[in-house]
C-alpha positions in Angstrom: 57.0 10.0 49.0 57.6 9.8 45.7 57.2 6.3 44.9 53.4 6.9 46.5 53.4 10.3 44.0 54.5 7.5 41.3 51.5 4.8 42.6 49.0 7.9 42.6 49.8 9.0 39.1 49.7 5.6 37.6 46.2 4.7 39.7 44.9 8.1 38.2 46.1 7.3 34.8 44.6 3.3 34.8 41.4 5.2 36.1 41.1 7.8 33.8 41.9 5.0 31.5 39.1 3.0 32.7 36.6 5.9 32.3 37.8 6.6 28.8 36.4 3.5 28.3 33.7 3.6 29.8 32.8 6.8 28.0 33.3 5.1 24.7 31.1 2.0 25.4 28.5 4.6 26.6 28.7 6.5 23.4 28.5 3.7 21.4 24.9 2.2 23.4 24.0 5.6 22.7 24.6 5.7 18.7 23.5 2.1 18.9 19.7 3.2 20.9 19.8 6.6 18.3 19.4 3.7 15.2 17.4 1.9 17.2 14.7 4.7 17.9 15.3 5.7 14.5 14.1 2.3 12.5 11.3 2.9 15.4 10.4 5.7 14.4 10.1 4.9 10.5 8.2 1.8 11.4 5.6 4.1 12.9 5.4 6.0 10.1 5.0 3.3 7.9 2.3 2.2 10.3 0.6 5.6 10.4 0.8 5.3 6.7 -0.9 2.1 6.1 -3.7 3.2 8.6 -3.9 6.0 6.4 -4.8 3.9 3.7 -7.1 1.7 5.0 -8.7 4.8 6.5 -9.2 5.9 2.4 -10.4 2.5 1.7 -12.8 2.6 3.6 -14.3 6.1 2.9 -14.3 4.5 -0.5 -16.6 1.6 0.5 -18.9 3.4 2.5 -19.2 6.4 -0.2 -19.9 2.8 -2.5 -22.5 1.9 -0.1 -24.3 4.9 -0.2 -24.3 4.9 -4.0 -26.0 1.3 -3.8 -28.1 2.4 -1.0 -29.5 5.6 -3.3 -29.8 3.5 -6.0 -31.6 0.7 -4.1 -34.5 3.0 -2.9 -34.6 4.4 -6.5 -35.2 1.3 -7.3 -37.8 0.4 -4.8 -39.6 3.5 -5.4 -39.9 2.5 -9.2 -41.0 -0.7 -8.3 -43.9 0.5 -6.3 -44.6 2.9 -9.1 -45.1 0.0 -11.2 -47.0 -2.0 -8.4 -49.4 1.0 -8.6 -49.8 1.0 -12.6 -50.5 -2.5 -12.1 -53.4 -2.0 -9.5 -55.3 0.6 -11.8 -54.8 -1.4 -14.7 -55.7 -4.3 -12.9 -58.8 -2.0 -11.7 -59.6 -0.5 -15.0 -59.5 -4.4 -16.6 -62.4 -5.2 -14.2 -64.1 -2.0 -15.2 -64.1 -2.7 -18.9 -64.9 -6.2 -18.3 -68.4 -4.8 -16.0 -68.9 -2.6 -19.1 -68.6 -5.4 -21.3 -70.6 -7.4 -19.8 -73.8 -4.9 -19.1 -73.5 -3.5 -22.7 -74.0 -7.5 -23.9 -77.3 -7.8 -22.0 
């Protein structure tokens, strides 16, 4: 009986052993996931970051191509101010010539 006391003890200590173990390799995958998720976790950041900027980039080249796009129809609009001069200069040049021209007969 006690020899089987004895054989008891000592397959409860080697298992007890064996889960001390196995409790130690399960907290280290655990410390080694927690660094894991962390650099994860700072990658997205970085990520969210950079999307961040190219998101300010290109607020910046759209608010760019509005300010060209303004300036364009200013543009445009001056230009068919001037097309207009023309045409009544143009207009009043074939008005002066008919004057010209009836006052010298």
């Amino acid at each position: 009986m006690i020899v089987q006391v004895q054989r008891d003890t000592q397959l409860t200590a080697a298992e007890s052993a064996n889960s001390a173990s196995q409790a130690a390799e399960t907290a280290e995958a655990a410390r080694l996931a927690g660094n894991d998720l962390r650099a994860i976790l700072s990658e997205m950041n970085s990520i969210v970051q950079q999307i961040g900027e190219v998101a300010a980039r290109l607020k910046q080249s759209a608010d760019g191509s509005r300010e060209i796009a303004a300036a364009v129809g200013e543009q445009s609009a001056a230009i068919a101010q001037i097309a207009h001069t023309a045409a009544n200069l143009d207009r009043l040049a074939h008005q002066l010539a008919g004057l010209l021209e009836d006052g010298s007969n």
